[in-house]
Every structure is written in structure tokens, then in C-alpha cells.
RODO-2510 file (C-alpha; in nm, 4 decimals, decimal comma):
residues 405
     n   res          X          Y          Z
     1     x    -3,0382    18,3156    14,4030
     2     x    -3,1838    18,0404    14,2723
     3     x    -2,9329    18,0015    13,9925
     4     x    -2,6588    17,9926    14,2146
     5     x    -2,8354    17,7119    14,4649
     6     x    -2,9071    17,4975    14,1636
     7     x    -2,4684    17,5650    14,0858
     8     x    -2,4550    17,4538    14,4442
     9     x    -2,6433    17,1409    14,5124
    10     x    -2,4805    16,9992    14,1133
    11     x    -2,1767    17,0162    14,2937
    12     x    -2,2717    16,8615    14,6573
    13     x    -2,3888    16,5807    14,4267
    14     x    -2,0907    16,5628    14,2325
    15     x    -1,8468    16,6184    14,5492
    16     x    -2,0978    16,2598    14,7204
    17     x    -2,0575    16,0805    14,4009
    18     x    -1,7050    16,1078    14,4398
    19     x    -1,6684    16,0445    14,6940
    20     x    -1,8775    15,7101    14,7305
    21     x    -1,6561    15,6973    14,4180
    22     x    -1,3312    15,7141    14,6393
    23     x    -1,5179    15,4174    14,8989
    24     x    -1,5021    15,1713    14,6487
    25     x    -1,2184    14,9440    14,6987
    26     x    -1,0215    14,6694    14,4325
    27     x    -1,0833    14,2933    14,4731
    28     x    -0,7947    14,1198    14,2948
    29     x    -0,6341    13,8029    14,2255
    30     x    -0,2729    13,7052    14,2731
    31     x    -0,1606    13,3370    14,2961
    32     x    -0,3885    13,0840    14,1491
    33     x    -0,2783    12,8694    13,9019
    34     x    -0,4804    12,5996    13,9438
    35     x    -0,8018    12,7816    13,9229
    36     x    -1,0403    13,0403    13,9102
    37     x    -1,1307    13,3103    14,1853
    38     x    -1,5038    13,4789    14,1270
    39     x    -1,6252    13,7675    14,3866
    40     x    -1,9824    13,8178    14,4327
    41     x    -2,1761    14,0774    14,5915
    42     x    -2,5785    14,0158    14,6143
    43     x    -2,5195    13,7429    14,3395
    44     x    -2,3673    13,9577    14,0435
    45     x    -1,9895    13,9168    14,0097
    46     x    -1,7866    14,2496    14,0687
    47     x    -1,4078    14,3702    14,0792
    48     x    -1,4579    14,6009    14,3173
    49     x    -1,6830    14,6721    14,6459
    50     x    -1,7437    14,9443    14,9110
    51     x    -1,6085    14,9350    15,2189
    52     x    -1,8756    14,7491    15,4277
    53     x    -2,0064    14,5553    15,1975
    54     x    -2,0495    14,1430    15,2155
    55     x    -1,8526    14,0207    14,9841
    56     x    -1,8658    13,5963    14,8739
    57     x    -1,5862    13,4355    14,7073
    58     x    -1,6443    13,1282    14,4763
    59     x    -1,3723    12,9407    14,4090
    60     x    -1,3301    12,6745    14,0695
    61     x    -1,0246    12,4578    14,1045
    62     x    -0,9085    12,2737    13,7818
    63     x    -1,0699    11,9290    13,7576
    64     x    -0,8142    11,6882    14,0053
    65     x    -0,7195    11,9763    14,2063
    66     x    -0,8830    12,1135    14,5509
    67     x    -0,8283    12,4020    14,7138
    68     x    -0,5404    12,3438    15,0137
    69     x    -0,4961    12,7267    15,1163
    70     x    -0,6524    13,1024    15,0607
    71     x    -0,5143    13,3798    15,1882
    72     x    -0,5043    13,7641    15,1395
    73     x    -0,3449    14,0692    15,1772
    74     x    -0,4819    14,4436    15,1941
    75     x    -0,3017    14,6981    14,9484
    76     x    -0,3429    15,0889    14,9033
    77     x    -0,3106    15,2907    14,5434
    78     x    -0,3363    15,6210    14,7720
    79     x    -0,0186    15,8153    14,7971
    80     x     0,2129    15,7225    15,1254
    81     x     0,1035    16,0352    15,2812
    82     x    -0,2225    15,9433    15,2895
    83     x    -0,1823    15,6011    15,3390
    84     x     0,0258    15,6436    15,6828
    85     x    -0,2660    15,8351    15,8238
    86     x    -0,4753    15,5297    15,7745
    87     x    -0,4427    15,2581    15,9984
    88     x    -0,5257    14,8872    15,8278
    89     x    -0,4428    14,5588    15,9066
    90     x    -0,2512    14,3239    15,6614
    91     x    -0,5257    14,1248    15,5697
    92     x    -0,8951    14,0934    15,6604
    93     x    -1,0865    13,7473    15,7698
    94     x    -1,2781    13,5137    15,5728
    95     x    -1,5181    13,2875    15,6349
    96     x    -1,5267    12,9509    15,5566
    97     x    -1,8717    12,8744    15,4048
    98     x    -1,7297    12,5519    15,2081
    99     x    -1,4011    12,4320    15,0763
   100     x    -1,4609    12,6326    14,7603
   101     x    -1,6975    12,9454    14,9313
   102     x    -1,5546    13,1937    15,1478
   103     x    -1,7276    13,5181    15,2608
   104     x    -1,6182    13,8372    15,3949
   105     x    -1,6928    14,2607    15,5057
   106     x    -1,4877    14,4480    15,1985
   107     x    -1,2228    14,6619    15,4472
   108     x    -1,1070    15,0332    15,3526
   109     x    -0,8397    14,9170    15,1332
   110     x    -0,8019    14,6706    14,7800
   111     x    -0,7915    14,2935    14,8493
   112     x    -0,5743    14,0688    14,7129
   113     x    -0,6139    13,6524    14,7739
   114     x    -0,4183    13,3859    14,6750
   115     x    -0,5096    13,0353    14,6320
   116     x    -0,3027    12,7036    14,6871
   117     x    -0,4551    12,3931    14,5415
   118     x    -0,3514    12,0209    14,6019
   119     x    -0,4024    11,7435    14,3674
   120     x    -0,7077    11,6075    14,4629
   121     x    -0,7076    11,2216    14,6072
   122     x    -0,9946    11,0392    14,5494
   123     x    -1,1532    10,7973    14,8341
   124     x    -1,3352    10,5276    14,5947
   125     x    -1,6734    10,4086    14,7367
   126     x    -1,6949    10,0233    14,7373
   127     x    -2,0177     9,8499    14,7406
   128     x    -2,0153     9,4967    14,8512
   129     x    -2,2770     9,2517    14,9996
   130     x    -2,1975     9,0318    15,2867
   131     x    -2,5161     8,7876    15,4746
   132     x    -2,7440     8,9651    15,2513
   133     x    -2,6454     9,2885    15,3917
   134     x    -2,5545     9,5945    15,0992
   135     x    -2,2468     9,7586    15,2642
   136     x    -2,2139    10,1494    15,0805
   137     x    -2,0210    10,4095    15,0799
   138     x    -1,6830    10,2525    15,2213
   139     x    -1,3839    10,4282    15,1136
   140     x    -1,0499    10,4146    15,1081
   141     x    -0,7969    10,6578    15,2012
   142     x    -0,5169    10,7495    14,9598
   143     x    -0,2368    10,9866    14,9703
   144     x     0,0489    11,0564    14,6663
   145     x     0,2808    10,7641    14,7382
   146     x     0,6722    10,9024    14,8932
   147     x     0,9678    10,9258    14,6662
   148     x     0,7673    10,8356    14,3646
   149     x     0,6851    11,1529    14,1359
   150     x     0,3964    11,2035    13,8500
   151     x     0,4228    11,1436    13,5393
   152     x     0,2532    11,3590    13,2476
   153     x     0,1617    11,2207    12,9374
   154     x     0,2173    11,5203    12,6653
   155     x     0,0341    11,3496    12,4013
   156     x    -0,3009    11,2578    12,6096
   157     x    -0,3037    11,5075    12,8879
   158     x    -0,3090    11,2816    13,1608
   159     x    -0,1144    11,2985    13,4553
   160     x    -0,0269    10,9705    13,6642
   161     x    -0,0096    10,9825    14,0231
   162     x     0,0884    10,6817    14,2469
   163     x    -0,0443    10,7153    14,6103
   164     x    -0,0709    10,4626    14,8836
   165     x    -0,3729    10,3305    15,0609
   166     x    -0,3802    10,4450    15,4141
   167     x    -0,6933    10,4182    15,5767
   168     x    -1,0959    10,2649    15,5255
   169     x    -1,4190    10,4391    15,6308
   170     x    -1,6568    10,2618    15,7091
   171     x    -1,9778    10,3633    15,7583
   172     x    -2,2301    10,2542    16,0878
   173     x    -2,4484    10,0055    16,0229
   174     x    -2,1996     9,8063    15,8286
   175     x    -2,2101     9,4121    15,8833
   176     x    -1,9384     9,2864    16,1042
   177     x    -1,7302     9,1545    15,8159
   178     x    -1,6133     9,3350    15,5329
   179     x    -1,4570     9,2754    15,2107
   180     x    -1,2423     9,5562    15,0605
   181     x    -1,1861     9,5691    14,6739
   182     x    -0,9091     9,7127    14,5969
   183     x    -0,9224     9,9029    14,2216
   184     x    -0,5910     9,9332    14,0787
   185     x    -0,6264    10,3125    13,8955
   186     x    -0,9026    10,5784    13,9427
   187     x    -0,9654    10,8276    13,7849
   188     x    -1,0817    11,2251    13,8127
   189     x    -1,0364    11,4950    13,5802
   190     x    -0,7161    11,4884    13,3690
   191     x    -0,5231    11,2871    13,6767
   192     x    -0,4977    10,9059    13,7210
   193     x    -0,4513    10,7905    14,0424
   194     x    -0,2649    10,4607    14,0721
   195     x    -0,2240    10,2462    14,3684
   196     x     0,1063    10,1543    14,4685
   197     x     0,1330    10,0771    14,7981
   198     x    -0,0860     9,9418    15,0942
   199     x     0,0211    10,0747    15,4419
   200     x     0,0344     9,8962    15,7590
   201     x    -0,2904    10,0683    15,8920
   202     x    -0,4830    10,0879    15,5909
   203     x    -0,7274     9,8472    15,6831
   204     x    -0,8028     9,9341    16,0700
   205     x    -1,1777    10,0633    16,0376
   206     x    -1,2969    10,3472    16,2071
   207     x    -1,6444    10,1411    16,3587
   208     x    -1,5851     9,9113    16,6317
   209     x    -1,8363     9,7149    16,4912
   210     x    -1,7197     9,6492    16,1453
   211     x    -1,3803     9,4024    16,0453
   212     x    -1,2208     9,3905    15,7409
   213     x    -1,2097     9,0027    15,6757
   214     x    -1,0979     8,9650    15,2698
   215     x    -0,9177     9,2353    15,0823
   216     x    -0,9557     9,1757    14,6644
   217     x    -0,6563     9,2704    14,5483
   218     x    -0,6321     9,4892    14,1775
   219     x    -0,4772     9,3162    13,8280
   220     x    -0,1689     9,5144    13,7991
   221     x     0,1619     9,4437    13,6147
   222     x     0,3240     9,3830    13,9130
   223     x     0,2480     9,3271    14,3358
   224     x     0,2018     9,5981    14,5467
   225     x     0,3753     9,6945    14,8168
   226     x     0,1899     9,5652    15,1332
   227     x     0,3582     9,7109    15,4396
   228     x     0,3931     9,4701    15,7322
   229     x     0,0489     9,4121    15,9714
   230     x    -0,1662     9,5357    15,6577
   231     x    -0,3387     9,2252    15,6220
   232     x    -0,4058     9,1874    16,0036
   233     x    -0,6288     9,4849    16,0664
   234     x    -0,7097     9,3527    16,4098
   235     x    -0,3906     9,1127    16,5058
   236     x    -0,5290     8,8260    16,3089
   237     x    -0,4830     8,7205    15,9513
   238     x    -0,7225     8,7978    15,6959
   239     x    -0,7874     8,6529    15,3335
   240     x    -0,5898     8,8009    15,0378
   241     x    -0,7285     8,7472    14,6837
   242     x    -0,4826     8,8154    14,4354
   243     x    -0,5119     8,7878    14,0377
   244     x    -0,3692     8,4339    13,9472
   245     x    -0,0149     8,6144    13,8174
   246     x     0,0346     8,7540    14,1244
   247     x    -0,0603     8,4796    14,3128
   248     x     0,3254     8,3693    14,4199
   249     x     0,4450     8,7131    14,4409
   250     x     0,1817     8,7835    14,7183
   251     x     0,2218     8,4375    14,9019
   252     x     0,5939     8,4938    14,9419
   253     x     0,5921     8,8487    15,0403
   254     x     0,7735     8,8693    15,3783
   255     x     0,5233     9,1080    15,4836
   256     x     0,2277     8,8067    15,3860
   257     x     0,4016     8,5598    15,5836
   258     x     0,1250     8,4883    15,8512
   259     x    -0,1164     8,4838    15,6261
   260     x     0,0708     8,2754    15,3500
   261     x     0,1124     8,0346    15,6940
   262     x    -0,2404     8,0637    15,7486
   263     x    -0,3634     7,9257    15,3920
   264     x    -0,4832     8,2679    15,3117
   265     x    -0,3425     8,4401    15,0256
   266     x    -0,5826     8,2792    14,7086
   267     x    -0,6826     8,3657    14,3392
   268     x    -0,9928     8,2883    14,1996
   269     x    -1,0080     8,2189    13,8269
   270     x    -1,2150     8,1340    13,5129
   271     x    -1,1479     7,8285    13,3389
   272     x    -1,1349     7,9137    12,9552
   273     x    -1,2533     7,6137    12,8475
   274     x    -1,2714     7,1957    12,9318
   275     x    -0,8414     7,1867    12,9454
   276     x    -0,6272     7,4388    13,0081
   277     x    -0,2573     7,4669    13,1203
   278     x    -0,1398     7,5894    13,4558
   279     x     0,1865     7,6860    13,6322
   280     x     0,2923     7,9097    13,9714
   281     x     0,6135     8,0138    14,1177
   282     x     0,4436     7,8665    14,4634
   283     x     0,2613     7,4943    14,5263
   284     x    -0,1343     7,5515    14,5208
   285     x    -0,3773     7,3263    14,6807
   286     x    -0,5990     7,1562    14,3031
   287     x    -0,9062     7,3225    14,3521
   288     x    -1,2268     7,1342    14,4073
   289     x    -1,3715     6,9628    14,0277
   290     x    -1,0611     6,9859    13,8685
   291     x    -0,8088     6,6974    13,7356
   292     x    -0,4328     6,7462    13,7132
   293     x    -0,2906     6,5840    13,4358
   294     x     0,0889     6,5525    13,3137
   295     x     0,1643     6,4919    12,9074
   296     x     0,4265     6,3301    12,7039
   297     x     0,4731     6,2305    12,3751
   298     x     0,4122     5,8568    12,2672
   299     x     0,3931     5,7184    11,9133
   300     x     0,4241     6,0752    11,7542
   301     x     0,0617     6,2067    11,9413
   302     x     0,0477     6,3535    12,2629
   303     x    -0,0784     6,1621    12,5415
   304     x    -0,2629     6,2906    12,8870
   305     x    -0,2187     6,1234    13,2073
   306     x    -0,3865     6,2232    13,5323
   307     x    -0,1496     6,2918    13,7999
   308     x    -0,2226     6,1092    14,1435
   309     x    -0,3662     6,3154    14,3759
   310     x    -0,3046     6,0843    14,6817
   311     x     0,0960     6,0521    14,6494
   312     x     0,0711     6,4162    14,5730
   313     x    -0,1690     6,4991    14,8413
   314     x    -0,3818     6,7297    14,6537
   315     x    -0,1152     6,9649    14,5997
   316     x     0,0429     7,1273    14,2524
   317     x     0,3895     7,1359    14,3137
   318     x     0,5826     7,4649    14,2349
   319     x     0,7086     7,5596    13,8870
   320     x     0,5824     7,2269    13,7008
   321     x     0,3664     7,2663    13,4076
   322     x     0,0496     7,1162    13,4212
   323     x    -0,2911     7,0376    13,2453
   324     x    -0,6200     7,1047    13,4327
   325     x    -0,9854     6,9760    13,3494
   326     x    -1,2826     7,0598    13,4400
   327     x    -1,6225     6,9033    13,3744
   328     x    -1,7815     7,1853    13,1143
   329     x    -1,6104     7,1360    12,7408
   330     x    -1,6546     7,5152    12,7195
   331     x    -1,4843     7,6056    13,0778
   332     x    -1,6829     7,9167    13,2420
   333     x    -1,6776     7,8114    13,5714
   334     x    -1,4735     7,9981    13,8298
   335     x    -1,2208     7,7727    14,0612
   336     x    -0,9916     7,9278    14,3710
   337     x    -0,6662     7,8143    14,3965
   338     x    -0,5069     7,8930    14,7599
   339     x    -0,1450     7,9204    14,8267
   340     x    -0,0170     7,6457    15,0279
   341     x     0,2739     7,6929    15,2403
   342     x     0,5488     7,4252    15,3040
   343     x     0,7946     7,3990    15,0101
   344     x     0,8769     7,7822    14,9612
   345     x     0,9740     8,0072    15,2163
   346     x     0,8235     8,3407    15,2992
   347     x     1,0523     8,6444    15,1380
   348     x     1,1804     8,4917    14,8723
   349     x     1,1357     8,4849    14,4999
   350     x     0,9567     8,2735    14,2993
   351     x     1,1452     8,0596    14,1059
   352     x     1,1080     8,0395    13,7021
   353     x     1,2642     7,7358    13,6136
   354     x     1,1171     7,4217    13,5693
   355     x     1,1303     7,1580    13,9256
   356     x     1,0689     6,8894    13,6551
   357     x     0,8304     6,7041    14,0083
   358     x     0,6260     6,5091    13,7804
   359     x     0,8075     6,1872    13,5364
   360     x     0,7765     6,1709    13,2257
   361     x     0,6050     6,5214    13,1950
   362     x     0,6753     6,7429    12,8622
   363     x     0,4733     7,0276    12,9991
   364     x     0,6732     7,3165    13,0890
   365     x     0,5964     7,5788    13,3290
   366     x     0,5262     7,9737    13,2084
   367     x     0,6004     8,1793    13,5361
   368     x     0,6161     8,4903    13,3486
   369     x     0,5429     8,5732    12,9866
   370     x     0,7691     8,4277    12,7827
   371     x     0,8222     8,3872    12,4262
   372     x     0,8851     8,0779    12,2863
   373     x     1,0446     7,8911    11,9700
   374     x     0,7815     7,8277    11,7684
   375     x     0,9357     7,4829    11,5911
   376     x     0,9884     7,3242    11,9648
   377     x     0,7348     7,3937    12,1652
   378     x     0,3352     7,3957    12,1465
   379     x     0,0419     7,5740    12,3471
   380     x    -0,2961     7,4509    12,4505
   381     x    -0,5990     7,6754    12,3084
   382     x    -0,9465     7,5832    12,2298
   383     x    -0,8646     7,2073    12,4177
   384     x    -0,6240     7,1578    12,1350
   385     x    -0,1943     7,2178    12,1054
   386     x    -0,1461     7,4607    11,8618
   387     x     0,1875     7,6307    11,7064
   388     x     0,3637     7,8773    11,8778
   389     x     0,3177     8,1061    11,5479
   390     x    -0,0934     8,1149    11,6637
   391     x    -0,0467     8,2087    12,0284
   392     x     0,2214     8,4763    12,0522
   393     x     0,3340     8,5684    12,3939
   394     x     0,2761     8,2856    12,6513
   395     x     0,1153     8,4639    12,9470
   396     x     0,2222     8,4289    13,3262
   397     x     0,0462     8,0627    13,5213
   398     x     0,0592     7,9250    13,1738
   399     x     0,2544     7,6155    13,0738
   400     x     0,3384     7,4911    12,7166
   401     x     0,4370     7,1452    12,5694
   402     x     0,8031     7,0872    12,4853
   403     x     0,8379     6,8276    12,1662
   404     x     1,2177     6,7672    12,2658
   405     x     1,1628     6,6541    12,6321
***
């Protein structure tokens, strides 16, 4: 009798470990291509759980990718018979924990989720002091720019996205006036996000206290696109530095117009050295400590002359090559050239040739790089005109000295 108990309770055991067997349900993965799906139960990672049980999904997107959708669905490996005489719902609820946790109650049937990522779009934190005042964590919105597409570099791995500036955050406690920096790539993981576009709102804040007043704007090959109102936050005008190349594409943007009017679009640069050349598609006001001079060639030297700043009224006239001086031999000092309205007209193009405004002037203007012949025409470097041959490309707001004119 005791035999045939022992027979008995070997098989109750064997009959409850199958069936707590049988309980134990599939946790599966179907779409995620852009990374990896992990499901925990009491901290040890499993493929499977019983029904009941708290499950927590961890989710690892790719670096440059976050996660933009989960969902699941509930599937049987039962026979049909069996299966119709269970009733389940199509999918069972999750929890948001985090953007990458989820938790949920394993249901009586396998699981199957699917993640959706998005490329991730970074909001760069800009840290600028204004009145003594540190200003952190302000960032800017960005989203993938419209009808402009990636661009995947085979050889490095790195993708290129353009997106568009569309919004600031600006933290409370900020000091009423704020100055944006604009950065022209950024970068996270394997993507590069590069700024393309400014939209109208990008620089409303979200504090009611706070104003955007000067927006820096990034050293890129060409100008953005700066939709109209995007440099008046609030209605009114605000500053808009730009790198010295850009400086006439900005100021005659149609969408700069007020504050091109308003003696607001400006570039701040470093003077190389004591002399250096200068040109811009757009008339500049001469910046404080600095002398305008015109060449020419007399007796087989070149000879400087200082161009009158009263019948010129302080201004640098539009596509004329020029010579500028400052005080140090060795430059280093940083001078701001604004953008002064008048003689060009808001929406138009800069011109490239030269306005020849100055007599008797050999310098000619560089509004974009140029090449040059290397037997006509000279360039200034180290306070001295060298050969073409030791200079290479002429860069943009540069002027060189024609031996013929």
C-alpha cells in the first residue's frame, strides 16, 4: 500500500509540474530594428513568464534613435480547439515607467511587442552670461527639416540630418535678456544634426519673464533660412550676429528686412594682424579704431592712402576693396562691423562685382572665394602683398591688389 502511494504522489508531482509547466507563457520580440527589447522578472532577464507574474521591459535604442511607439499583441501555440474555449484580449497593457521602461502582469497567452524608434533630435543646452547673471540649461527645439532627406556617409558611418529650429526653453530664473547661440551641427551617436532652417516662432520663450534680445548665428557655408518674424520674438527687432561671410547674405534677406532697417544684423571679427583687406556685398558702418585706406601703384611700389571718413560718412561702401588698420602690428583685437542700410535693398543679392566708389583704388573686392591669376594680382598677408602662388584661394570679405588697374 505504501508502494503504490509513493507511485501515486510521483505522479501528482509530475501531473503539478506540468502543469505549472503548461502556465508559463512566451515573451517575444517582433519589430525592432532600431534596438534591443530585454524582459525582466525580479531583475534576471527571462523569455518566458507565468501567467500573473510582473513582468519589466527595458528597452536600448541604437545611439541617435528614441523610442516613438511599443505595442503588443497576445498569440496562442495551443491547438484552435483549445484556443476558442479561451477567451483573451488582443493585447495586454503596459505601463509606462520611462521612455525606455515599461512594466506589465504576464496574461494567459505569449506576448509579442514591437518597437518604433525615431531619430533622436537633440535640444543643445546654451550657457551664456548676461549682467553677471549665468543663464543654463536653455535649449533649442529642433525637428528634421521638410523636403530635405539624410544623407549616409558609407565610408564613416555617419548619417546627416538637417532639421529646423523651432522653439527655445528657457528656464525660470533666467535674466530678462537673452542671447541665443546658435551651433551650426550637433552631434549624438552615429547621426549629425545640421541646422538648416530657423522658423518664425523659434525664438518666442516659454517664461514671460525672459526675451531673446541677440541670436549668434553658426559659420556655415551658406545662410540659413530665417523664416519671416524669427528675429522679432516679441514684435520688435532683435540683434543678428552673423560670421563676416555671411554678413550681406543675412542683411539682405527679405525676411531680415526690419532688422537690416534697424542697424541690427552685425559680425564681429578678429583682426589678423596691423593691415588687412576687407570687402562685403553690403555698405558697413568702419568700426570704431580702425582706418580705411585705398592703394594704387606709384613709381613701381604700392602706395596707401587713408580714405576720408567725413565725405564718406563713416561708411564702407558696397563691393569696393579696401585696406583696414588697426593700432596692434600683430592684430588680435576683435572689431564689429554692422550692416548699414541705405544703398542696397532688402531681398536682393549681393552683388560681386567691383562699384569701383573709391579713385584711384587698385584694391579689388573678394565677395566670394575666388581664385585669382597669380601674375596680375597680389594679396595682403603678414602686413605685406604677396604672390598669388603663396595664398591660394582668396576667401569671402577679402580684397586683393590688381597691378593692371
Amino acid at each position: 500500500m505504501k508502494k503504490i502511494f509513493s507511485i501515486l504522489a510521483l505522479a501528482l508531482a509530475a501531473m503539478t509540474a506540468s502543469a505549472k509547466e503548461a502556465e508559463s507563457y512566451k515573451l517575444t520580440v517582433g519589430e525592432s530594428e532600431k534596438g534591443k527589447i530585454a524582459f525582466l522578472v525580479e531583475g534576471s532577464e527571462v523569455q518566458a513568464a507565468a501567467e500573473g507574474t510582473a513582468v519589466t521591459m527595458e528597452i536600448t535604442p541604437q545611439g541617435g534613435y528614441v523610442v516613438k511607439e511599443v505595442t503588443n499583441s497576445l498569440y496562442t501555440d495551443w491547438n484552435s480547439a483549445r484556443a476558442q474555449a479561451i477567451d483573451i484580449t488582443t493585447s495586454v497593457e503596459m505601463k509606462k515607467v520611462t521612455d525606455n521602461v515599461y512594466t506589465f502582469t504576464m496574461p494567459r497567452a505569449n506576448v509579442e511587442v514591437n518597437v518604433t524608434y525615431d531619430i533622436e533630435i537633440p535640444t543643445p543646452a546654451e550657457d551664456k552670461k548676461d549682467e553677471q547673471k549665468e543663464v543654463t540649461d536653455v535649449k533649442l527645439d529642433m525637428q528634421p527639416t521638410e523636403g530635405e532627406q539624410p544623407k549616409h556617409d558609407q565610408a564613416t558611418g555617419i548619417t546627416t540630418i538637417p532639421v529646423s529650429i523651432t522653439g527655445v526653453e528657457v528656464p525660470q530664473g533666467a535674466p530678462q535678456e537673452i542671447v541665443i547661440e546658435v551651433k551650426a551641427q550637433t552631434q549624438v551617436g552615429n547621426n549629425v544634426f545640421e541646422v538648416r532652417e530657423i522658423k518664425a516662432d523659434a525664438f518666442k520663450t516659454n517664461n514671460a519673464n525672459a526675451k531673446v534680445t541677440k541670436v549668434i548665428l553658426p559659420d556655415t557655408e551658406s545662410a540659413l533660412k530665417v523664416a519671416e518674424g524669427a528675429m522679432k520674438p516679441d514684435g520688435k527687432a532683435i540683434e543678428v550676429q552673423t560670421p563676416l561671410a555671411l554678413l550681406d547674405d543675412y542683411a539682405l534677406m527679405q525676411s531680415l528686412k526690419d532688422n537690416f532697417e534697424g542697424k541690427l544684423i552685425t559680425a564681429t571679427a578678429k583682426a589678423p594682424q596691423r593691415f588687412w583687406t576687407f570687402s562685403s556685398g553690403v555698405d558697413v558702418i568702419v568700426p570704431a579704431g580702425v582706418t580705411v585706406y585705398r592703394a594704387f601703384m606709384q613709381d613701381g611700389a604700392i602706395r596707401t592712402l587713408p580714405i576720408d571718413k567725413a565725405n564718406n560718412s563713416g561708411i564702407i561702401l558696397a563691393n569696393n576693396g579696401i585696406i583696414l588698420s588697426c593700432n596692434s602690428m600683430t592684430g588680435g583685437a576683435d572689431y564689429t562691423f554692422v550692416a548699414n542700410p541705405g544703398n542696397q535693398q532688402s531681398g536682393t543679392k549681393p552683388a560681386t562685382t567691383d562699384a569701383c566708389s573709391y579713385e584711384g583704388n587698385s584694391m579689388v573686392p573678394t565677395i566670394v572665394g575666388t581664385n585669382y591669376p597669380e601674375e596680375r594680382y597680389l594679396m595682403m598677408k603678414d602686413n605685406e602683398f604677396h604672390t598669388m602662388s603663396a595664398i591660394g584661394q582668396v576667401p569671402a570679405c577679402k580684397a586683393v591688389f590688381d597691378k593692371e588697374k
